[in-house]
PDB file of N, CA, C and O in Angstrom:
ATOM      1  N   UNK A   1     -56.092  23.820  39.673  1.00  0.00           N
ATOM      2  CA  UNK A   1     -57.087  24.128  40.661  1.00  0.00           C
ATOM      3  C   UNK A   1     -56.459  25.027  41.711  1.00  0.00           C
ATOM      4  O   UNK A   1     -55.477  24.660  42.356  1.00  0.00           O
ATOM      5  N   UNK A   2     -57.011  26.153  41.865  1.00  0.00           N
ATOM      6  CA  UNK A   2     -56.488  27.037  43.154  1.00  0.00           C
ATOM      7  C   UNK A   2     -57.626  27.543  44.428  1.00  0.00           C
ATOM      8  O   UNK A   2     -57.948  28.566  45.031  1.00  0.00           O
ATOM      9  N   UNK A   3     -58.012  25.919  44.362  1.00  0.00           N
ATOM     10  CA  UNK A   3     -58.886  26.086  45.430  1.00  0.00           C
ATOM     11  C   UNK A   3     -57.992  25.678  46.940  1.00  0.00           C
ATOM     12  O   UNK A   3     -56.995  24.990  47.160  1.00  0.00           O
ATOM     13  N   UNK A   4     -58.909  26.481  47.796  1.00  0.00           N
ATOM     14  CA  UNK A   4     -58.129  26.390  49.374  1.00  0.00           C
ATOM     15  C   UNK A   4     -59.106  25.774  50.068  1.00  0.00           C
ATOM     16  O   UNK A   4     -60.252  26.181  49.879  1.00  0.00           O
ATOM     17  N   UNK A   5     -58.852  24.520  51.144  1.00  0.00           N
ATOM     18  CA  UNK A   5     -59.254  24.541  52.343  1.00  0.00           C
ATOM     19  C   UNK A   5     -58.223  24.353  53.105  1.00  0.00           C
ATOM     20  O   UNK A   5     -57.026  24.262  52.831  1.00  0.00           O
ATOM     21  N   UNK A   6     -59.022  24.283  54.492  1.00  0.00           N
ATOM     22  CA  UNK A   6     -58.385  23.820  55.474  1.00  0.00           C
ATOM     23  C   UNK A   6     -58.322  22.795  56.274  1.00  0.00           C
ATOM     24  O   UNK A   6     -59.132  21.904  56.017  1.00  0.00           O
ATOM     25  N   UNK A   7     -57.445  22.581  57.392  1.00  0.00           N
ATOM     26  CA  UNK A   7     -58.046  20.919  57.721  1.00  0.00           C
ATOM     27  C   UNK A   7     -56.935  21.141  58.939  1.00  0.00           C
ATOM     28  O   UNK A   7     -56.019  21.961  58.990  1.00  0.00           O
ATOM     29  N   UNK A   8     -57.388  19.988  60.032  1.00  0.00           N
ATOM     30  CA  UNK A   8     -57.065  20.108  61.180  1.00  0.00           C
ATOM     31  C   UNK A   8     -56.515  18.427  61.371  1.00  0.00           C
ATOM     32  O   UNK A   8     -57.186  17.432  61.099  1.00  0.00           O
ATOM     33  N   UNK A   9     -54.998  18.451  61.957  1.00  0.00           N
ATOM     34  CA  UNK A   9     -54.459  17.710  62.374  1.00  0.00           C
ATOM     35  C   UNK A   9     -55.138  16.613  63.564  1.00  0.00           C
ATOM     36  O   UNK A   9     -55.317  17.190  64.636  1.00  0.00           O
ATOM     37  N   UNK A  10     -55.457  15.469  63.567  1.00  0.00           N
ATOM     38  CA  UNK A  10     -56.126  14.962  64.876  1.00  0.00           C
ATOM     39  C   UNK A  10     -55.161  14.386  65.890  1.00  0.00           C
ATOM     40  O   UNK A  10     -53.950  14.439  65.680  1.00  0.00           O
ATOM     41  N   UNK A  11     -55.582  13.927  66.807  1.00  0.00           N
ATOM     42  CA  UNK A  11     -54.676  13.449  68.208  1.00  0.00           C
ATOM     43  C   UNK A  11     -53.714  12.480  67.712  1.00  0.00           C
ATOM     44  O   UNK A  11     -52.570  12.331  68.142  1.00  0.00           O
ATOM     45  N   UNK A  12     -54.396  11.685  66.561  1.00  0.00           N
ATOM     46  CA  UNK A  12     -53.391  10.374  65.886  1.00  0.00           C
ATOM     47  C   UNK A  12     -52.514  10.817  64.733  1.00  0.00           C
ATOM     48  O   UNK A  12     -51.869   9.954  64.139  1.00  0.00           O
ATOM     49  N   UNK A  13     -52.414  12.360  64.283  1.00  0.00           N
ATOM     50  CA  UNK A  13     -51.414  12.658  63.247  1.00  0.00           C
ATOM     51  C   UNK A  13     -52.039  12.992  61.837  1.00  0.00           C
ATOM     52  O   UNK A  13     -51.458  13.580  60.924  1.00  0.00           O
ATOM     53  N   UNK A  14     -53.552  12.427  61.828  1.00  0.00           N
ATOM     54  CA  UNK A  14     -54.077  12.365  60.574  1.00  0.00           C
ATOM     55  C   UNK A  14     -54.864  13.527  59.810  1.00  0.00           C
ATOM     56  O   UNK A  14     -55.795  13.982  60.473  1.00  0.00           O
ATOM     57  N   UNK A  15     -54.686  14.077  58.599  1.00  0.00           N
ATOM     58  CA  UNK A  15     -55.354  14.984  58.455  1.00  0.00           C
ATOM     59  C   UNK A  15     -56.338  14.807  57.476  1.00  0.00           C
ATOM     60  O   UNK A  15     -55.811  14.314  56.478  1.00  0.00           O
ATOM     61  N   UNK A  16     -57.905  15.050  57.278  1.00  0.00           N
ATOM     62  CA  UNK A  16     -58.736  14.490  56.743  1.00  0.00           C
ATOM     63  C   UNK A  16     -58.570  15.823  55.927  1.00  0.00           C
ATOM     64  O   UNK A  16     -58.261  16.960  56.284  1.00  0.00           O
ATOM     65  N   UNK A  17     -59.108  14.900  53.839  1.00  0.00           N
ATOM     66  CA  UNK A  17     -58.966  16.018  53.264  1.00  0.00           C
ATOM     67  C   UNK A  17     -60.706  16.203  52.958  1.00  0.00           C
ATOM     68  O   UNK A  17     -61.670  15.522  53.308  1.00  0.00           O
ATOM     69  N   UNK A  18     -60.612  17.153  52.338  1.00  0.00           N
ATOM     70  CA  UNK A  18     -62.164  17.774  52.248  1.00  0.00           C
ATOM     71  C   UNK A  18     -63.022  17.051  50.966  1.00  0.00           C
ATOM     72  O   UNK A  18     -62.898  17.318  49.771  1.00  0.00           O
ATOM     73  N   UNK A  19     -63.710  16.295  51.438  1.00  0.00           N
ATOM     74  CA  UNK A  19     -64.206  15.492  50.284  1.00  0.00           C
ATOM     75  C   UNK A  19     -64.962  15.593  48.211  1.00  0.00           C
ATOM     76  O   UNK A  19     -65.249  14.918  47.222  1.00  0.00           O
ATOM     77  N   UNK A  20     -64.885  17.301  48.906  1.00  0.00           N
ATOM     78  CA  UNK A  20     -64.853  18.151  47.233  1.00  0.00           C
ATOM     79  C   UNK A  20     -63.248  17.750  46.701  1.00  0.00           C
ATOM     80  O   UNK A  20     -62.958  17.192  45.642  1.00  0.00           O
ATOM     81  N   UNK A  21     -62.683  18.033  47.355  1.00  0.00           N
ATOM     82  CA  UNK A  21     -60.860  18.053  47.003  1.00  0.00           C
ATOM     83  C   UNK A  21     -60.159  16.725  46.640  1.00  0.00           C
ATOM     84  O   UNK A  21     -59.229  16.600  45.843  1.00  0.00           O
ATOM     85  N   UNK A  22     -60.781  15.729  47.378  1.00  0.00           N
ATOM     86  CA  UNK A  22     -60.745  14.523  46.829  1.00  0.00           C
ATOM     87  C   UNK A  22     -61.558  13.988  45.510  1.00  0.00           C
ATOM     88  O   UNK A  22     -60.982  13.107  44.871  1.00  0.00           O
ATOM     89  N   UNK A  23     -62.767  14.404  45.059  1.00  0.00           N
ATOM     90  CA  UNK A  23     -63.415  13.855  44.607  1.00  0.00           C
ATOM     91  C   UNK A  23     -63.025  14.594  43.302  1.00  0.00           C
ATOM     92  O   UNK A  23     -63.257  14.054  42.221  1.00  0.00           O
ATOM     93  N   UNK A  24     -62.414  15.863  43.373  1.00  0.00           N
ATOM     94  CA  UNK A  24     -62.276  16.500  41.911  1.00  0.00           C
ATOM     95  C   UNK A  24     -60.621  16.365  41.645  1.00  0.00           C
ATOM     96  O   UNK A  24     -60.100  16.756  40.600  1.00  0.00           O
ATOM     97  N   UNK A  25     -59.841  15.721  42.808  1.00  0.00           N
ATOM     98  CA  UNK A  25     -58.726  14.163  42.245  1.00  0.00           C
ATOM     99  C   UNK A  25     -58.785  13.268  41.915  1.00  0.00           C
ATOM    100  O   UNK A  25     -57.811  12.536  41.741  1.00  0.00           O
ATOM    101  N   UNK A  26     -59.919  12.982  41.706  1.00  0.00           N
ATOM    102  CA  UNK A  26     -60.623  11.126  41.677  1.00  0.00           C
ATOM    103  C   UNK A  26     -59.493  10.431  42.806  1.00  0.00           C
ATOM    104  O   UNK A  26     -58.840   9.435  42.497  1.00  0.00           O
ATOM    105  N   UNK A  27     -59.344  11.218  44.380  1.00  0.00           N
ATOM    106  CA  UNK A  27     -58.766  10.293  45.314  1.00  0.00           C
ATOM    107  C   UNK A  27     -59.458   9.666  45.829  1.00  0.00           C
ATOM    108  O   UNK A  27     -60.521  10.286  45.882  1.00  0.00           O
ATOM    109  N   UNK A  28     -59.566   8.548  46.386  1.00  0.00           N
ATOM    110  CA  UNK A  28     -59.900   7.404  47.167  1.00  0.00           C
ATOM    111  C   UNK A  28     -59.273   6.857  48.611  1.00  0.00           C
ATOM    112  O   UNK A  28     -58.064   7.075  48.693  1.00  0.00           O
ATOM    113  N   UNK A  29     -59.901   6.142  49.846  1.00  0.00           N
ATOM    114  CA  UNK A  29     -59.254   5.958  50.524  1.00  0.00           C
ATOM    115  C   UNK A  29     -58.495   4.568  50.029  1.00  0.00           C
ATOM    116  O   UNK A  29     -59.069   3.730  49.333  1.00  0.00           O
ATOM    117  N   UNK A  30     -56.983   4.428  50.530  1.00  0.00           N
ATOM    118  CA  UNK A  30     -56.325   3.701  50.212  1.00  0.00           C
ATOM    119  C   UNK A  30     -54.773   4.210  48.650  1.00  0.00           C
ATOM    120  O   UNK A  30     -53.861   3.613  48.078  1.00  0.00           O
ATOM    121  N   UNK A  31     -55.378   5.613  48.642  1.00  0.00           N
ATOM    122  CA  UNK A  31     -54.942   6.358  47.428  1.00  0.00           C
ATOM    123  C   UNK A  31     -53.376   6.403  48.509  1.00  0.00           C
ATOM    124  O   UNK A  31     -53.287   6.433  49.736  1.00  0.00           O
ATOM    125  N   UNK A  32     -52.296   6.391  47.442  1.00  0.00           N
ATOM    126  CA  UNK A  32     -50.934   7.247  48.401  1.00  0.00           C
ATOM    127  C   UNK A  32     -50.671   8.145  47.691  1.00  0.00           C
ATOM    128  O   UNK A  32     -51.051   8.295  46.530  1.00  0.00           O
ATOM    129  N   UNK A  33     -49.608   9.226  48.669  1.00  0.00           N
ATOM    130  CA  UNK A  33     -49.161  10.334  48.309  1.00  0.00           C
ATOM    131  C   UNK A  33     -48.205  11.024  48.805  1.00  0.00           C
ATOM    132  O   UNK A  33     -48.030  11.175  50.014  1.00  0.00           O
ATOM    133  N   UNK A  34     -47.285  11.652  47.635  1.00  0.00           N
ATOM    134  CA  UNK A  34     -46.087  11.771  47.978  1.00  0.00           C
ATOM    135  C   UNK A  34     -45.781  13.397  49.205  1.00  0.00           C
ATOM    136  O   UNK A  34     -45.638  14.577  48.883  1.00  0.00           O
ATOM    137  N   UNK A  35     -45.780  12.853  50.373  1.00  0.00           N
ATOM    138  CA  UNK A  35     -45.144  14.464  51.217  1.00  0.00           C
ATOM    139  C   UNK A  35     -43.797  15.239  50.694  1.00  0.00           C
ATOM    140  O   UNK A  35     -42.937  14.621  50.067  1.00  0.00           O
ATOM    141  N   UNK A  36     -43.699  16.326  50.926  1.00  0.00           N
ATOM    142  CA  UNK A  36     -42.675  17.070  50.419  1.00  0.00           C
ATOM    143  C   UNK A  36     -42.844  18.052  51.533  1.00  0.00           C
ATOM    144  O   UNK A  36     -43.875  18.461  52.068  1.00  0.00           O
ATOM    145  N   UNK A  37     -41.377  18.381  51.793  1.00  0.00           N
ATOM    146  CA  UNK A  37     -41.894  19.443  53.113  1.00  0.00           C
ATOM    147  C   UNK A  37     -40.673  20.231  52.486  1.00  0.00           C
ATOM    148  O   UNK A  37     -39.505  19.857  52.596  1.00  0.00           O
ATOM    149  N   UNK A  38     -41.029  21.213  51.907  1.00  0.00           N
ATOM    150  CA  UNK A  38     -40.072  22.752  51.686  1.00  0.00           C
ATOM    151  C   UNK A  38     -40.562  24.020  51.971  1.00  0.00           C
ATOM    152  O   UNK A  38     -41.704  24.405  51.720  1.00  0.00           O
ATOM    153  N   UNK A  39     -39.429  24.843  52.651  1.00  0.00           N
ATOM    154  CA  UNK A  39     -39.363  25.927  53.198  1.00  0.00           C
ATOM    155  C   UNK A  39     -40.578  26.646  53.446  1.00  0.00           C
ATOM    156  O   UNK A  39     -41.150  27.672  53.076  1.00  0.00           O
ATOM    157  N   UNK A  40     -40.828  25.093  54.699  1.00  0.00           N
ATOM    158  CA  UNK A  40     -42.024  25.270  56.009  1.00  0.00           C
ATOM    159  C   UNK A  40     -43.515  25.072  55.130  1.00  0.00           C
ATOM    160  O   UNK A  40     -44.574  25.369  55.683  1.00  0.00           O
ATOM    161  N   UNK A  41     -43.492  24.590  53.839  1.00  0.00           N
ATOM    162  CA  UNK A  41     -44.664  24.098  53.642  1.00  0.00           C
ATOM    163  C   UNK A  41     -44.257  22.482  53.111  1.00  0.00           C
ATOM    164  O   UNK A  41     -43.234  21.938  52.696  1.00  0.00           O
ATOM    165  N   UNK A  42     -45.866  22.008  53.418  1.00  0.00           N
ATOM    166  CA  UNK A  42     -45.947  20.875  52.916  1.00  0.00           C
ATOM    167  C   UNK A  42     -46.721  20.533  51.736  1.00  0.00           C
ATOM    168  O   UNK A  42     -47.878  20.924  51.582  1.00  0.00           O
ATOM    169  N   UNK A  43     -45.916  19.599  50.659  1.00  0.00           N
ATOM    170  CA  UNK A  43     -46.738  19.392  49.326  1.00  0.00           C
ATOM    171  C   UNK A  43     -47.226  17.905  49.492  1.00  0.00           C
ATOM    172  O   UNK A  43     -46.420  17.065  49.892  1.00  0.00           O
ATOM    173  N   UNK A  44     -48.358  17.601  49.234  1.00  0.00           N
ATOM    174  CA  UNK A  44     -49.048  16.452  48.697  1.00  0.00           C
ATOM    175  C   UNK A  44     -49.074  16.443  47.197  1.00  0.00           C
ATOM    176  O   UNK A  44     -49.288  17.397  46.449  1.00  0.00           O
ATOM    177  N   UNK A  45     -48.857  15.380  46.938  1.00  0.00           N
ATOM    178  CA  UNK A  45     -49.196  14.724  45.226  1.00  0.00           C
ATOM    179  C   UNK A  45     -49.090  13.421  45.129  1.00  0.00           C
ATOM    180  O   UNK A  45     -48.161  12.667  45.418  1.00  0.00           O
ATOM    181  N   UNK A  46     -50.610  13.146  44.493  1.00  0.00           N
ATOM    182  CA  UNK A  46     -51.022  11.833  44.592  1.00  0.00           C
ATOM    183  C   UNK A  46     -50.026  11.462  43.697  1.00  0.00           C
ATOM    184  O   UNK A  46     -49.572  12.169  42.797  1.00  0.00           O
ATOM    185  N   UNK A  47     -49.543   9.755  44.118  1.00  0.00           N
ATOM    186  CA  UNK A  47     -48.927   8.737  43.027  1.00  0.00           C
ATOM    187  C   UNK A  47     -49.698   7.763  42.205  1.00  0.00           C
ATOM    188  O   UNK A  47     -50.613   7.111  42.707  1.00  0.00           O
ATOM    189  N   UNK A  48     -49.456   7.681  41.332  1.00  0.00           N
ATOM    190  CA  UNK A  48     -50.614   6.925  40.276  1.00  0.00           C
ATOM    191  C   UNK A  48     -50.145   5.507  40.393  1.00  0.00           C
ATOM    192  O   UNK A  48     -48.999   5.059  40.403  1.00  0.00           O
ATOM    193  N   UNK A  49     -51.310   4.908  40.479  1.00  0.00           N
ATOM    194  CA  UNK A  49     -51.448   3.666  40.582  1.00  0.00           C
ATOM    195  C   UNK A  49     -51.018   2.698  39.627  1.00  0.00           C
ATOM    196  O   UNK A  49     -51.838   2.816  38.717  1.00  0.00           O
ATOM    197  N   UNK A  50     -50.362   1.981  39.371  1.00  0.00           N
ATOM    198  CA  UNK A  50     -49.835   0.992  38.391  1.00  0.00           C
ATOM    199  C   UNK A  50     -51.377   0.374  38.184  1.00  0.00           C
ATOM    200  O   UNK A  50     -52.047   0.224  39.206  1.00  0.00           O
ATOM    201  N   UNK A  51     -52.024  -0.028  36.750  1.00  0.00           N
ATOM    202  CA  UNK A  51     -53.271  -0.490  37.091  1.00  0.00           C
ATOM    203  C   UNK A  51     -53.046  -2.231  37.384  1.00  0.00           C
ATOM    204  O   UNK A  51     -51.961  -2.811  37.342  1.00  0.00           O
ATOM    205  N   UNK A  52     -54.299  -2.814  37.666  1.00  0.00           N
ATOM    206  CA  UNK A  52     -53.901  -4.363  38.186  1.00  0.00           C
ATOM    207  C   UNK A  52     -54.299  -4.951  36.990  1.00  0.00           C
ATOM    208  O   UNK A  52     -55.369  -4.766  36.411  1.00  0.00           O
ATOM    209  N   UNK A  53     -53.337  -5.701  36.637  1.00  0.00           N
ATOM    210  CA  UNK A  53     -53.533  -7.046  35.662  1.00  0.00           C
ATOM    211  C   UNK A  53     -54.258  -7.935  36.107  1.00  0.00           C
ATOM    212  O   UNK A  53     -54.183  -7.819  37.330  1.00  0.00           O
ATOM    213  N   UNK A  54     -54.881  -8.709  35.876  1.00  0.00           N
ATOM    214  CA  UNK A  54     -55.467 -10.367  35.950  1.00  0.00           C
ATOM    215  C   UNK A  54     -55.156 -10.960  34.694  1.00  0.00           C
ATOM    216  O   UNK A  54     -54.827 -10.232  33.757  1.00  0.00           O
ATOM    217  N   UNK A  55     -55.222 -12.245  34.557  1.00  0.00           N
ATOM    218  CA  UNK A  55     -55.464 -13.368  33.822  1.00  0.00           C
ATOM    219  C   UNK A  55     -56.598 -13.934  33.540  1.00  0.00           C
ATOM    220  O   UNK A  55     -56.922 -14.779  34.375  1.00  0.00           O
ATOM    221  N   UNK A  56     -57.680 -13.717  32.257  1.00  0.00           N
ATOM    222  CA  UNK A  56     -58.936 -14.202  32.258  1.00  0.00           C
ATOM    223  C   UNK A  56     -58.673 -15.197  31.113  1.00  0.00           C
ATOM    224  O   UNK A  56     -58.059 -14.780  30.131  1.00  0.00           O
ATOM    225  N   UNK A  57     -59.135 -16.629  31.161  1.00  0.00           N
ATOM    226  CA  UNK A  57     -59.129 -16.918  30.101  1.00  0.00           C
ATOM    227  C   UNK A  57     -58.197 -17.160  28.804  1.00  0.00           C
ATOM    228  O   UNK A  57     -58.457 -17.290  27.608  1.00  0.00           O
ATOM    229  N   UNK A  58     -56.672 -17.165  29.754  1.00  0.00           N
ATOM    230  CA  UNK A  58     -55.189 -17.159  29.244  1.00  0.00           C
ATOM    231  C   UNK A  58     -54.827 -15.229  28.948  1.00  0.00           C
ATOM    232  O   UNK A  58     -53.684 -14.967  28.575  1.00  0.00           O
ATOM    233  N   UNK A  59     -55.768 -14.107  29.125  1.00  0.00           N
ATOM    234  CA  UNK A  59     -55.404 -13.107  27.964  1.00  0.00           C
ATOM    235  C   UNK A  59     -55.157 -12.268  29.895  1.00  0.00           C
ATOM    236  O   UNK A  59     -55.656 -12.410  31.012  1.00  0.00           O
ATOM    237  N   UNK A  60     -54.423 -11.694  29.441  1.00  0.00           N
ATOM    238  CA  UNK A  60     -53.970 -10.435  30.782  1.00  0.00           C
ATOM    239  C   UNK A  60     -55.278  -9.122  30.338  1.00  0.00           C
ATOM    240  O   UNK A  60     -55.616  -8.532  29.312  1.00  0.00           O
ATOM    241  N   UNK A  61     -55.682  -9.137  31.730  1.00  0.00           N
ATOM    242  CA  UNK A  61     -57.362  -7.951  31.150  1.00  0.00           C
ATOM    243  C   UNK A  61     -56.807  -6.798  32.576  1.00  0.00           C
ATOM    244  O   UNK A  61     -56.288  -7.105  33.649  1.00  0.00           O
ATOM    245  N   UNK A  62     -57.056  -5.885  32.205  1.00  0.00           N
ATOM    246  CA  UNK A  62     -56.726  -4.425  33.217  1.00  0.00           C
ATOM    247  C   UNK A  62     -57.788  -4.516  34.212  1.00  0.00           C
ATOM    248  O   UNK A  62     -58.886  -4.190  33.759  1.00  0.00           O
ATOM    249  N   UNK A  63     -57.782  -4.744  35.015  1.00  0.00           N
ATOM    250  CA  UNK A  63     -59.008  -4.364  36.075  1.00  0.00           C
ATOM    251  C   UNK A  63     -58.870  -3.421  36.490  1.00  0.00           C
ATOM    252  O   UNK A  63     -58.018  -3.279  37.367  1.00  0.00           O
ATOM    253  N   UNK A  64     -59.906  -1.983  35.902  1.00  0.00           N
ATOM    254  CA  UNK A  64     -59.383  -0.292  36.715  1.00  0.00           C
ATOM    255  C   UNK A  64     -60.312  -0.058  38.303  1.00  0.00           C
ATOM    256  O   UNK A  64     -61.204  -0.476  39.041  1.00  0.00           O
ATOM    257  N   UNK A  65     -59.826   0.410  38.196  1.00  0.00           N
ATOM    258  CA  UNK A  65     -59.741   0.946  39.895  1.00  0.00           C
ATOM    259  C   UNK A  65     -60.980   1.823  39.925  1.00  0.00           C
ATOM    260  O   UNK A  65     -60.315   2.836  40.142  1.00  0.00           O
ATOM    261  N   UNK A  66     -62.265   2.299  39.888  1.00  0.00           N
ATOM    262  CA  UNK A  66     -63.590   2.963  39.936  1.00  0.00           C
ATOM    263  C   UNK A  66     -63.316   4.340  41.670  1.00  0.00           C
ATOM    264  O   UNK A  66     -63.306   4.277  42.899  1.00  0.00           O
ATOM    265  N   UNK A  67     -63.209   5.018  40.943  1.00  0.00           N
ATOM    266  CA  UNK A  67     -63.039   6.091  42.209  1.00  0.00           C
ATOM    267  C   UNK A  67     -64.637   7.130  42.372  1.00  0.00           C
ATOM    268  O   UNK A  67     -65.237   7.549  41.382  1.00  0.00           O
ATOM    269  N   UNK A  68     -64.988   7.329  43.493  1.00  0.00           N
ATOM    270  CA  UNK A  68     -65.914   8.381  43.279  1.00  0.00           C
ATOM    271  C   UNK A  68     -67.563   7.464  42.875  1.00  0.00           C
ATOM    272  O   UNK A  68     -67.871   6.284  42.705  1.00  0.00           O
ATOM    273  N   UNK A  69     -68.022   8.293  42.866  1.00  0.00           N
ATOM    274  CA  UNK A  69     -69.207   7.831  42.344  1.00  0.00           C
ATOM    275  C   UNK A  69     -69.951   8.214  41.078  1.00  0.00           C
ATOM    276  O   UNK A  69     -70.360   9.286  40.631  1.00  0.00           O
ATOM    277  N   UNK A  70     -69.995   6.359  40.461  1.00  0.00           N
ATOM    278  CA  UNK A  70     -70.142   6.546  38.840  1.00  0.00           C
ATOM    279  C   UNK A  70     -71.971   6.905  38.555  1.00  0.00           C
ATOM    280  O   UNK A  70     -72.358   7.836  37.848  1.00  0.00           O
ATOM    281  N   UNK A  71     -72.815   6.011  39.224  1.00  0.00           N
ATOM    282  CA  UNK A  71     -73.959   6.445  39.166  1.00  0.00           C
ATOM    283  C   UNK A  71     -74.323   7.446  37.824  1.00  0.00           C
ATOM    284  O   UNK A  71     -74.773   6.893  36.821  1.00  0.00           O
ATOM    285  N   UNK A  72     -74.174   8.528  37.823  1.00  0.00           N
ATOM    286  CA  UNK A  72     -74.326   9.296  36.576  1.00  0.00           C
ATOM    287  C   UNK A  72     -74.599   9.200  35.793  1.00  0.00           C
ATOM    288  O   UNK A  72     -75.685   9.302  35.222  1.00  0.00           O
ATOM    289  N   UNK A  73     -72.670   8.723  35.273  1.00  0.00           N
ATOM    290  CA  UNK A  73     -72.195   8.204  34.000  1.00  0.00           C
ATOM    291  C   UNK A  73     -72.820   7.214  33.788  1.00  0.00           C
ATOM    292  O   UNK A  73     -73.582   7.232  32.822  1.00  0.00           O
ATOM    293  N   UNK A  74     -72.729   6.097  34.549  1.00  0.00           N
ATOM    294  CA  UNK A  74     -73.308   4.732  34.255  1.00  0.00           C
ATOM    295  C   UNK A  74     -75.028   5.124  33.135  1.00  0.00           C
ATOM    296  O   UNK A  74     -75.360   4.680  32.036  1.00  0.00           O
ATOM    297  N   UNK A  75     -75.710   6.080  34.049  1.00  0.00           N
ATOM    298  CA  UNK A  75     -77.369   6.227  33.827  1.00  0.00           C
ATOM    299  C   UNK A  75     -77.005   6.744  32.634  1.00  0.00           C
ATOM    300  O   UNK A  75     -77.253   5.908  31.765  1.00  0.00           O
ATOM    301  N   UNK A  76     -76.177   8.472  31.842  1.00  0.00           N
ATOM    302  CA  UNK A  76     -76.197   8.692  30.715  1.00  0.00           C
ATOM    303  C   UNK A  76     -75.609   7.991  29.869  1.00  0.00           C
ATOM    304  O   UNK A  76     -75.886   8.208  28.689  1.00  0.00           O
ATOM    305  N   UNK A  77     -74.847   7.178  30.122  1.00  0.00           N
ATOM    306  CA  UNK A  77     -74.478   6.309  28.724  1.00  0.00           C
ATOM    307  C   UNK A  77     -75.403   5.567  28.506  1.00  0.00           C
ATOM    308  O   UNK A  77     -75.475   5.161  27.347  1.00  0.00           O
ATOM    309  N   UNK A  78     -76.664   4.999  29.677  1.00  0.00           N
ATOM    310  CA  UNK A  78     -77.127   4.215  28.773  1.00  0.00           C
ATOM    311  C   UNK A  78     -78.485   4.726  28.839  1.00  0.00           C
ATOM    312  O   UNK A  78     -79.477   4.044  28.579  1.00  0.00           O
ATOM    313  N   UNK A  79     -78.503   6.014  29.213  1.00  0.00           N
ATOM    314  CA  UNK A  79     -79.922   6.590  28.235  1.00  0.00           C
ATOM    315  C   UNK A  79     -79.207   7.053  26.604  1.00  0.00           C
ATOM    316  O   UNK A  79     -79.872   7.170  25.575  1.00  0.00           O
ATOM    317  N   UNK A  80     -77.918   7.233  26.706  1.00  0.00           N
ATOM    318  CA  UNK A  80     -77.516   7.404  25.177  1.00  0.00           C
ATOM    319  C   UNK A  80     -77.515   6.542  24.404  1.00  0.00           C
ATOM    320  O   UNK A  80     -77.709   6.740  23.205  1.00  0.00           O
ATOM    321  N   UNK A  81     -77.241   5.112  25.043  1.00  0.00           N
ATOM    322  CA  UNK A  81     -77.412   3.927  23.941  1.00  0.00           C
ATOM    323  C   UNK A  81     -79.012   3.361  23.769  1.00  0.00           C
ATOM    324  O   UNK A  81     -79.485   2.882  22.738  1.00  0.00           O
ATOM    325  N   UNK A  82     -79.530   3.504  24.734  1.00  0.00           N
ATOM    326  CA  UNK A  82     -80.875   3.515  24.550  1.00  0.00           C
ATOM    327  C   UNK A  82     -81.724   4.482  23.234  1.00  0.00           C
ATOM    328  O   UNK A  82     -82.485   3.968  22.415  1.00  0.00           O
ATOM    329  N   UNK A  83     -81.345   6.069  23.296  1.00  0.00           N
ATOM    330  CA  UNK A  83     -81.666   7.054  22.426  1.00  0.00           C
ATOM    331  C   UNK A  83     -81.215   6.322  20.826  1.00  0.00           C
ATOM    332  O   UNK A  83     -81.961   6.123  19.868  1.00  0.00           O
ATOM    333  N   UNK A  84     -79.936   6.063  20.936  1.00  0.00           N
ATOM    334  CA  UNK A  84     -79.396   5.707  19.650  1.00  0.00           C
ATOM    335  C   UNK A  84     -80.077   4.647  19.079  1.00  0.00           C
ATOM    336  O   UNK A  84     -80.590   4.628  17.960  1.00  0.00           O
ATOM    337  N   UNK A  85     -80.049   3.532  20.127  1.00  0.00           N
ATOM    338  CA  UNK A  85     -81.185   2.335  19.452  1.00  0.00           C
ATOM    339  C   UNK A  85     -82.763   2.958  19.016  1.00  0.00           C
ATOM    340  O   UNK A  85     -83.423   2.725  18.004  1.00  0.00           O
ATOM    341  N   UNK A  86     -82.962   3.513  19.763  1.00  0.00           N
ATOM    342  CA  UNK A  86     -84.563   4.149  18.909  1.00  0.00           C
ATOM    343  C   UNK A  86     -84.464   4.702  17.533  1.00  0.00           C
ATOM    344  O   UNK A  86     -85.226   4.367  16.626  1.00  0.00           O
ATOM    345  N   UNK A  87     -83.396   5.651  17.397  1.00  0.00           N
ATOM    346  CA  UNK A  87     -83.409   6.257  16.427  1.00  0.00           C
ATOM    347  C   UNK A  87     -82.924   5.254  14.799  1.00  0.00           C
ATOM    348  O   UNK A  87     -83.059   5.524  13.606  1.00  0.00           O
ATOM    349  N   UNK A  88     -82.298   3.975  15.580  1.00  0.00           N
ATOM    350  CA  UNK A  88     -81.731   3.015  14.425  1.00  0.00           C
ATOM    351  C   UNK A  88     -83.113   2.163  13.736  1.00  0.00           C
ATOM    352  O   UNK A  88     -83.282   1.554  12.680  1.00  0.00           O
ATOM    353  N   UNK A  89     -83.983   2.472  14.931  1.00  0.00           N
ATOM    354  CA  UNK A  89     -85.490   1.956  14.488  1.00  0.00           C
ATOM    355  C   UNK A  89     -86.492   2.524  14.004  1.00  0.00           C
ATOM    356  O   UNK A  89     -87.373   1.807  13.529  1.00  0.00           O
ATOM    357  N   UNK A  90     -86.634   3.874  13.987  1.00  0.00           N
ATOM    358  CA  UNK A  90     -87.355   5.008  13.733  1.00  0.00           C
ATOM    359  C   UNK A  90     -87.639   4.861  12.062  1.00  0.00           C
ATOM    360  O   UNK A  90     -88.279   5.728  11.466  1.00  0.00           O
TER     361      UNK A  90
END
C-alpha cells in the first residue's frame, strides 16, 4: 500500500491514525506496534497477535479476535448458503 496521510500529534503525545488506514490493516484499538525511528523517520508495524486459546469441553478452541466490521461478510455467506440450499431443492 503506498497510500499517504497525515496526522497530528496531540497535547498527550498521541497520534490518531486515519480510520481507512486502519481498517485496510484490520487494526483495532488495543492493536500494538512496533516504533522504529531511523534517519529522522519513524516506522510503525503492527505485531501480530498470538491468537487466545480457551478450554471448551476438555479440547483447546482458538477464540479469533473479529477486527473491523463483519456485517457484510456475515450477510453474503449466508445469502450464499441460503442460494445453495434452494438450488439442492430445485
Amino acid at each position: 500500500m503506498d497510500t499517504k496521510f497525515t496526522a497530528e500529534i496531540d497535547e498527550m503525545g498521541r497520534v490518531k491514525i486515519a480510520p481507512e488506514l486502519l481498517s485496510s490493516l484490520h487494526l483495532s484499538p488495543g492493536a500494538t506496534l512496533l516504533l522504529e525511528a531511523t534517519g529522522g523517520r519513524i516506522m510503525l508495524e503492527p505485531i501480530p497477535e498470538e491468537p487466545e486459546l480457551i478450554e471448551k469441553d476438555g479440547l483447546l478452541v482458538v477464540r479469533p479476535r473479529i477486527t473491523g466490521n463483519i456485517t457484510n461478510s456475515v450477510q453474503r455467506d449466508r445469502e450464499e448458503r441460503i442460494s445453495q440450499l434452494m438450488r439442492e431443492f430445485e
